[in-house]
Each structure stands twice: as C-alpha cells, then as structure tokens.
C-alpha positions in Angstrom: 157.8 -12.1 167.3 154.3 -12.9 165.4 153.0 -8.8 166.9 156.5 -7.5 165.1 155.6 -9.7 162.0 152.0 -8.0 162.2 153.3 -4.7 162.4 155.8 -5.3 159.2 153.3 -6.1 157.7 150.6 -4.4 158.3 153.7 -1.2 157.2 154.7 -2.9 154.0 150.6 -2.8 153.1 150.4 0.9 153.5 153.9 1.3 151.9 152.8 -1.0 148.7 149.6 1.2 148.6 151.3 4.8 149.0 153.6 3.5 145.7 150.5 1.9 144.1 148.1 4.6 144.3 149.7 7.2 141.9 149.5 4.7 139.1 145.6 3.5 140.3 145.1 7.4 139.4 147.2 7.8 136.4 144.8 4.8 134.6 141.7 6.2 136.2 142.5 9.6 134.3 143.5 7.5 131.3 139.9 6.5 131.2 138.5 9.4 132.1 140.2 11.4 129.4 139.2 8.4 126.5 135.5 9.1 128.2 134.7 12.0 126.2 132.8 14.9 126.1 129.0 14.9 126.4 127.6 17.1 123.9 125.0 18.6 125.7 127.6 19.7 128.1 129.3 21.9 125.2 125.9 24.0 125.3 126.3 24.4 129.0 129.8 25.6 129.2 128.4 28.5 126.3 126.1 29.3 128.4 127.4 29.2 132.0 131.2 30.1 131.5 132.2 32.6 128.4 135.8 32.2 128.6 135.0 28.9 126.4 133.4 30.5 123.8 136.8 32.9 123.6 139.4 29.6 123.7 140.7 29.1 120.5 139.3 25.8 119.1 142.4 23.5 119.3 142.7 24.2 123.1 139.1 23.0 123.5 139.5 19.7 123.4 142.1 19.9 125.9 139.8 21.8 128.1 137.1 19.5 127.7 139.3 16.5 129.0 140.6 18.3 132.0 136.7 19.7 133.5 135.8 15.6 132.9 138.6 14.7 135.2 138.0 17.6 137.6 134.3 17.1 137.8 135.1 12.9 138.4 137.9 13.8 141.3 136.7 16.3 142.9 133.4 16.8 145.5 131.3 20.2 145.1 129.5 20.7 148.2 126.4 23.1 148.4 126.5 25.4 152.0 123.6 26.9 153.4 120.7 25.3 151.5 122.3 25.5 148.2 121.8 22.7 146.0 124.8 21.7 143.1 123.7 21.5 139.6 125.6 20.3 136.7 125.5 23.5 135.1 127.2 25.2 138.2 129.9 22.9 138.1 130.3 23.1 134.6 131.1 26.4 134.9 133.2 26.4 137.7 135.4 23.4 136.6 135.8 25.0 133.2 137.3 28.3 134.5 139.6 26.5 137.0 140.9 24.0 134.8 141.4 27.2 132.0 144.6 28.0 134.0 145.9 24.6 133.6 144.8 23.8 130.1 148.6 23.9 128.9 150.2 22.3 132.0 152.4 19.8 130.7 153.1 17.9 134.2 150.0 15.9 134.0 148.4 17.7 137.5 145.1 18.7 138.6 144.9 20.3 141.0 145.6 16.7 142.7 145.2 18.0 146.4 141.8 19.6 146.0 139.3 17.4 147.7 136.4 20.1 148.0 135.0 22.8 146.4 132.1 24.5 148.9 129.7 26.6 147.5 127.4 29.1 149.5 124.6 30.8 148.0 125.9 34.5 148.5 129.1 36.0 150.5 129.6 34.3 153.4 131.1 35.3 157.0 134.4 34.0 158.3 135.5 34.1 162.1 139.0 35.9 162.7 141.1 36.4 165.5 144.0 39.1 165.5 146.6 38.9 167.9 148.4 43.0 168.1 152.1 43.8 169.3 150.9 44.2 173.0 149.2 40.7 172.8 145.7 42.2 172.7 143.4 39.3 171.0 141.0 40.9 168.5 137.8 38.3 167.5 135.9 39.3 164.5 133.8 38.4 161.6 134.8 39.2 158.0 132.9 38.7 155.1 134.1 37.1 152.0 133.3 36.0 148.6 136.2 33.6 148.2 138.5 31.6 150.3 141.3 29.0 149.4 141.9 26.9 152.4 146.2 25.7 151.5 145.3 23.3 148.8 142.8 21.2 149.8 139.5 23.4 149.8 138.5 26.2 148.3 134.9 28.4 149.2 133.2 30.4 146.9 130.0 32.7 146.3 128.0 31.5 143.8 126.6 34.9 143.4 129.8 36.2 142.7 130.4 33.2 140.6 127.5 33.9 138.2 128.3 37.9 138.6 131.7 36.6 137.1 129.9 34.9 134.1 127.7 37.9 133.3 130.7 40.3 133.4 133.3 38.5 132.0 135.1 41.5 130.8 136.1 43.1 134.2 138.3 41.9 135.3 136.6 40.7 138.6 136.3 36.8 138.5 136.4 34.9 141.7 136.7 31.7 140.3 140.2 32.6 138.5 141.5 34.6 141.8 140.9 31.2 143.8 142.4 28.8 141.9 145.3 31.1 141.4 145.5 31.3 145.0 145.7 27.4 144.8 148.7 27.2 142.0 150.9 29.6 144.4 150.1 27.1 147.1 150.3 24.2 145.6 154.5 23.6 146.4 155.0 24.9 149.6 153.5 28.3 149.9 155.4 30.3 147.4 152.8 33.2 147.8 153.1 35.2 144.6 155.6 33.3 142.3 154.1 29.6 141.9 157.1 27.0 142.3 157.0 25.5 138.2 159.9 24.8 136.1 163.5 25.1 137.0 164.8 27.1 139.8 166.0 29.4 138.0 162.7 30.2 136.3 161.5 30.6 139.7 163.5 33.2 140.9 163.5 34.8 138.0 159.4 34.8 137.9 159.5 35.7 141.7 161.7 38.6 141.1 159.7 39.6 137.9 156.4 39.9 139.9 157.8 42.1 142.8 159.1 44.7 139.8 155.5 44.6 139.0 154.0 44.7 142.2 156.3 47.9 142.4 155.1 49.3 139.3 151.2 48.7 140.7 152.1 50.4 143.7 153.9 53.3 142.2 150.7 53.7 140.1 148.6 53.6 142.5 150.2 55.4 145.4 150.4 58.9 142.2 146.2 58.4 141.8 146.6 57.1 138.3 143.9 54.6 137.6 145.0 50.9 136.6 144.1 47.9 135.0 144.5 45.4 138.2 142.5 46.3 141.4 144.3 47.9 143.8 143.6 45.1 146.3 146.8 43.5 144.9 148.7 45.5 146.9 147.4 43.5 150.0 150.1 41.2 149.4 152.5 39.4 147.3 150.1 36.3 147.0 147.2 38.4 146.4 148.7 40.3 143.8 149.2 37.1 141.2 145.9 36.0 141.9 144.4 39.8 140.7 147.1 40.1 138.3 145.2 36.7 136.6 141.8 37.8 136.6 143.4 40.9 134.7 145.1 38.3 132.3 142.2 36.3 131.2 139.1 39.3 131.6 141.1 42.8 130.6 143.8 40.6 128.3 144.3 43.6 126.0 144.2 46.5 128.5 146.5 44.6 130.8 149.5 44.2 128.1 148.6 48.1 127.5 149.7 48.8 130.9 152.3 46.3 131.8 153.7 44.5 128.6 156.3 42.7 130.9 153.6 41.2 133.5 151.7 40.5 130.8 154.6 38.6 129.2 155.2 36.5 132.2 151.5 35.5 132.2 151.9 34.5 129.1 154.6 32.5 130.0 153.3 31.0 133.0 150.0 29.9 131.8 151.2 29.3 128.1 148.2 31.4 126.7 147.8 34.7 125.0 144.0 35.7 125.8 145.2 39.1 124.2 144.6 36.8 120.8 141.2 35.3 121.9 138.0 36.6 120.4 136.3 39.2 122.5 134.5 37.9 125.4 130.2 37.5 124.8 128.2 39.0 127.3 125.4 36.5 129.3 
C-alpha cells in the first residue's frame, strides 16, 4: 500500500508540473518581453540582418520583443570550432522570429531547443533503401537542416552570404524556420496547420495550384522568381516560396499575385510595401 501511495504520488507531482509549467513560461515571457531592448543591440541587427532596417517601424518593437525571448529560450551551439557571438545570434534570431512577428497565438517556436551552427556547409550521412532492397550509404552536403521541430543546423557562411545578399532570394535562415512552421503540428509539409480547418485546406490546396504553376514554368524553360529546387517537394516548395516573399517581395507578386497573396495572408506582412533592402 505505502509503494502504491509512492507511486500516486510521485504521478500527481509530474502531472501538477506538466499543468504548471505552461504558465511558469507564460510569466517568464511576461518578463522577458517588459525587459526591453538594449540599444546597442539596435546597431547590431542594422548591421548583421537587413531585413530590420526594411520592417516598417511599428512592427519593430514587436520584433524586438520576440528575438529577446528567442535569444533567452533558446541554446545556439557553435560546431566544429566555431565560437557564438552575440552579433550572430542577433542576426539569426531576428530573421526567424521575422516570420512570426504577427503571430497572434502567443508561440515561439516553443519546441526549438537548439540552434547548431557550423562554420561552413557541412556533411550529413544518408542511407537509401531502392525497390529491390539495395541499401545505398552516402554523404550529402548541406547548408541547412531542420531536424522535426526541435533542432535546426545551419552554415554560417551561408548565413552571412544571406545578409550580404539580401535581395536574392536565397536566405537559409528564412528557408529553415519555414521548414519549422510546416512542422510544427504534425508534419503538414507545405501547408502549415494555422487557423481553422477550413483555412487549412483551403491554403494546402492553394499551394499545390502554385506548385503547379512553378512546375509548368519550369518544365517550358521560362525563368522564375522561386528556385527551381521547390519542385523537390511539397514542403520544400513553401519554404523557397518564403525566401521569395521576404528577399524578391516585388518580383514574386509579379509572377504569382495569388501565392503572393496567400503569403501575405499567412505571415500577415506585405514586404512588397517595405523599403528596398540595403546592401552589407
């Protein structure tokens, strides 16, 4: 009887922490968000991530509260020698929490634990399995990886190359964290699961007309706006589609006025309005 009294207990512990912990984080953010901004940090974000320079000024703020949280929750790791400086993850927190700076459900990114950073493109194992059971190991390398939602790799190489060209369309940081929102409720891979249902399916069935449009582009040799790497998959094509959105905003709505539209939507910005992007 007293081992069975341990055991209840020891279960109503974890249950009483599993209810309490949501609202533990809720005040932690509280204070986080009353924190404020350090000023020097402002100078940092000009110079390490132009997309702030383009935000219109009563998003900042908003922005500003969202990298403090991110940069509080959330553990950058340095890979193969490389060492974390504030000013890298300044500039990575800043264009990662861009994508959720009208979010109205109070998230962010809440499964991320890690963010891991190698210096340069970095080489993943891979093993393929063909129709006649043939196993395939190889190495691949990569410039970005989101592991589900609770890691995601990067280059910093490609991160900075991001910075300096912030006008095409090529931004790993923005393709990863994409990857992230169409994983974050259960794998929806190319039609994040936000809002009703209904806006779901009707976003999912709006981004396979435009992954049709892309491929009908493509497959006639007309040159596009999105990469053609989009075409790898479903997933893949929402998170090229929003480095088109936020780097090529103008040139995007040019070529697809509806995917632009339900970027707009989805995101609650219109970069298309923004100031054009300074070079670093």
């Amino acid at each position: 009887m007293t081992a069975l009294i341990a055991v209840l207990a020891a279960a109503g512990i974890v249950l009483v922490l599993q209810l309490m912990l949501p609202w533990h984080q809720v005040r932690r953010r509280k204070r986080l968000l009353a924190r404020g901004f350090a000023p020097e940090w402002r100078a940092t974000l000009e110079r390490h991530a132009p997309i702030y320079q383009r935000l219109p000024a009563q998003l900042r703020p908003r922005l500003e509260s969202l990298i403090g949280v991110f940069l509080a929750e959330k553990e950058f790791i340095g890979c193969a020698g490389l060492g974390m400086t504030l000013p890298m993850k300044l500039g990575i927190a800043a264009q990662a929490c861009l994508l959720i700076v009208n979010r109205t459900d109070g998230r962010v990114y809440d499964e991320l634990s890690s963010i891991l950073v190698y210096p340069a493109a970095f080489m993943v194992p891979e093993t393929e399995v063909d129709d006649a059971g043939v196993v395939t190991e190889e190495c691949r390398e990569l410039i970005g990886q989101t592991f589900d939602t609770g890691r995601i790799v990067l280059s910093w190489a490609d991160v900075e190359d991001g910075a300096r060209g912030a006008a095409d369309g090529v931004n790993v940081v923005l393709h990863e964290f994409a990857h992230y929102l169409d994983n974050e409720q259960a794998a929806a891979r190319g039609a994040p699961l936000a809002g009703t249902r209904a806006d779901h399916e009707r976003r999912a069935a709006a981004l396979g007309s435009a992954y049709a449009r892309l491929w009908h582009r493509v497959r006639r040799g007309r040159a596009t706006v999105i990469d053609d790497y989009a075409l790898e998959d479903e997933g893949e094509f929402f998170a090229v589609a929003t480095e088109a959105f936020f780097e090529q905003p103008g040139a995007l709505r040019a070529e697809d006025a509806d995917l632009y539209d339900l970027l707009e939507r989805f995101y609650g910005l219109d970069p298309a309005s923004w100031p054009a992007h300074a070079q670093v």
